[in-house]
C-alpha positions in Angstrom: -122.6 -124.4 -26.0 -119.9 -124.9 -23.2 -119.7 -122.2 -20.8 -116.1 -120.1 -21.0 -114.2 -121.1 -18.1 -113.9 -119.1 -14.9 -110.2 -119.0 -13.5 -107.3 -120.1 -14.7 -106.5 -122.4 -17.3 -104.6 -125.8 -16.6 -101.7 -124.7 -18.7 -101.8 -121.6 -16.6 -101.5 -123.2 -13.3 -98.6 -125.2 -14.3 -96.6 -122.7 -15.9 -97.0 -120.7 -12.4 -96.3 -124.1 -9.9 -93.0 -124.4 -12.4 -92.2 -120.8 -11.9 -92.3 -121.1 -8.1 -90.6 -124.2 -7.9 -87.3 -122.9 -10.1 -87.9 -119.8 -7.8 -87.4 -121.8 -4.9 -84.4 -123.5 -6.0 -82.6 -120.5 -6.9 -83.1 -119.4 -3.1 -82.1 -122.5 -1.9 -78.6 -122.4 -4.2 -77.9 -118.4 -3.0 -78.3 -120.0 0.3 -81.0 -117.2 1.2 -83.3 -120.0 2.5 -82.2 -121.3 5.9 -83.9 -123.9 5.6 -81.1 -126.3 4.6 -81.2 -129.1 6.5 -77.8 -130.3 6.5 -76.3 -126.7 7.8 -77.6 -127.7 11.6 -77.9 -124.0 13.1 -74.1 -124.1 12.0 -73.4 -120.7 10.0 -71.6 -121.4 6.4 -68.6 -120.1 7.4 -68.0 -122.0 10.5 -68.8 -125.1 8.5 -66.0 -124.1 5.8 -63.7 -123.5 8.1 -63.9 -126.7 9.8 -63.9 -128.5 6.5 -60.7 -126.6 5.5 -59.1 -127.7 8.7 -60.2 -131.5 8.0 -58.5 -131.6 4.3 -55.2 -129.6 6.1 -55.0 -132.2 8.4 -55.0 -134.8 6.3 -52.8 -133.2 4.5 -50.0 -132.9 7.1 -50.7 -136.3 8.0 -49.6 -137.1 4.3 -46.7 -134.8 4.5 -45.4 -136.9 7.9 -46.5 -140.3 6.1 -44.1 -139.3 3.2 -41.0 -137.9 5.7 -41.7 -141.2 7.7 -41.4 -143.4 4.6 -38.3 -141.0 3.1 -36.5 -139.4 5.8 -33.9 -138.3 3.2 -37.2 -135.7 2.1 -36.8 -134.6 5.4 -35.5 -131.3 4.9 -36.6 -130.6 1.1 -40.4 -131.1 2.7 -39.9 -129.7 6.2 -40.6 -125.4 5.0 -43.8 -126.9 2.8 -45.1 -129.1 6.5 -44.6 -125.6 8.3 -46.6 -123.4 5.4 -49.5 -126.1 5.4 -49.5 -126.2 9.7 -49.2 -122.4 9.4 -52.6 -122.6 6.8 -54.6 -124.9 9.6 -54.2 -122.1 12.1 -55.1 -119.5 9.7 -58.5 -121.3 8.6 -59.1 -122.2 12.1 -62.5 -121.1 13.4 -61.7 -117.8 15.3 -61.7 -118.7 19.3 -61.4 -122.5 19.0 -59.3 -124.7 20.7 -56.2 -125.3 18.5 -56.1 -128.3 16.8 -54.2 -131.3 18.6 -50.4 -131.6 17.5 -50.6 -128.0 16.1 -46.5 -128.2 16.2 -45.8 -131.5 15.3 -47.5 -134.1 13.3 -50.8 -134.3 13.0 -53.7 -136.3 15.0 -55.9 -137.9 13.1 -59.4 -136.1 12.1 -61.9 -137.7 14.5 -63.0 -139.9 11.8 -65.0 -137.1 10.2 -66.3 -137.5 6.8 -64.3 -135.7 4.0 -65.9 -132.7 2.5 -67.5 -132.7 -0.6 -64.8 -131.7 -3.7 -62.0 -132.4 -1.2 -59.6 -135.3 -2.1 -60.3 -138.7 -0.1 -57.6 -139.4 3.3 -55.1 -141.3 1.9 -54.6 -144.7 3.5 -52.5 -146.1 0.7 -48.7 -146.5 1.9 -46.3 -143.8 0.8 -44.4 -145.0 -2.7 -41.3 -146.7 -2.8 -39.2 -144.0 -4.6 -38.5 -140.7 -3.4 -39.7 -139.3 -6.7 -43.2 -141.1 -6.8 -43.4 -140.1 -3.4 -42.8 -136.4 -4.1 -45.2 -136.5 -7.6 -48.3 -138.1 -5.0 -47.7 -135.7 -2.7 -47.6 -132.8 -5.4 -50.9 -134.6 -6.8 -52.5 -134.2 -3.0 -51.5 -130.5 -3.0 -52.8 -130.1 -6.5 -56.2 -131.9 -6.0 -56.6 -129.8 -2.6 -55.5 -126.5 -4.2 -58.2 -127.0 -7.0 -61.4 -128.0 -4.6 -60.3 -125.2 -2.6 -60.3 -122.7 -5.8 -63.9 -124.3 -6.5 -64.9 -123.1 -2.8 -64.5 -119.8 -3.4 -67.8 -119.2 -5.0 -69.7 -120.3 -2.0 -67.3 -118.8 0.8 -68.1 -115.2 2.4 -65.7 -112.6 1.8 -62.8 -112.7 3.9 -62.7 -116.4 4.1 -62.9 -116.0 0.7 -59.7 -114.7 0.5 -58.1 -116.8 2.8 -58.9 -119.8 0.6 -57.8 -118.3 -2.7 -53.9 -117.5 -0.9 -54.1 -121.0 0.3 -55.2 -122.8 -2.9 -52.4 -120.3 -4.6 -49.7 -121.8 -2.1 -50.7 -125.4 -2.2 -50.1 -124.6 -6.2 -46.9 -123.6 -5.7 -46.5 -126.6 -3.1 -47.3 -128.8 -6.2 -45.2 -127.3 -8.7 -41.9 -127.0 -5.6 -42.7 -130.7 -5.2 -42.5 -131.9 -8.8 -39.3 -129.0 -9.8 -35.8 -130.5 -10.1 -33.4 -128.0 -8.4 -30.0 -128.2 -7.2 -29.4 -130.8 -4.6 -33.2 -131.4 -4.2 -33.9 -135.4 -3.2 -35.7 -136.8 -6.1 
């Protein structure tokens, strides 16, 4: 006759190895573990910011492309250029150096890599018509206010907050940009 086993049973041991490996996963999505190799020593936060930044610049730069290619949009898109600059201050990292052509149009991003969820730079000339011109650059706002709505669940608190006002003005960007009113260019 067989002797019982002494310890654990295999089915036993592999239950518990699956338990700690989904426990160890859900540490590493709270980001409790700081063992992430990607973060660098840089804190969340910082690394937000400067992602934020990135996508605003490139943003800008598509709001000068678009003036550039339809300077009769000058004026209609000149308050939405200042409320975007204004947002790439506000997102700034606290106590770094402001970000080159902070009052005019903007330099390019250093050749950084865009950020996961955030919409690609757009190298694609500005379109021929005002109005497809205005309807890509609503698109650009809309696609940027959206990954910026999905970043709220990772962001800290007050940069949290920060990134829900600025998601909710680059929606109202989008929906200013596609509206027909009175003696808007179109």
């Amino acid at each position: 006759m067989p002797a019982a086993p002494h310890g654990p049973s295999r089915r036993s041991v592999l239950a518990g190895a699956a338990g700690a490996a989904g426990a160890a996963l859900l540490t590493g999505c709270t980001g409790e573990s700081g063992a992430n190799p990607e973060d660098n020593g840089i804190p969340l936060e910082r690394r937000m910011r400067e992602s934020a930044v990135r996508d605003t610049e490139r943003l800008l730069e598509r709001y000068d492309a678009t003036t550039a290619a339809h300077p009769d949009l000058a004026g209609r898109l000149a308050p939405l250029r200042a409320a975007v600059a204004a947002h790439r201050g506000a997102l700034a990292v606290p106590g770094s150096a402001p970000p080159a052509g902070a009052g005019g149009p903007s330099a390019s991003s250093s050749g950084s890599a865009p950020s996961a969820g955030s919409p690609a730079p757009r190298s694609a000339p500005v379109p021929a018509t005002a109005a497809e011109a205005l309807t890509e650059l609503a698109a650009t706002e809309r696609s940027l206010s959206e990954a910026r709505t999905l970043a709220l669940a990772g962001a800290p608190g007050e940069l949290a907050r920060l990134l829900a006002s600025v998601a909710a003005c680059g929606a109202v960007h989008a929906y200013l940009l596609t509206s027909t009113t009175p003696g808007a260019a179109s």
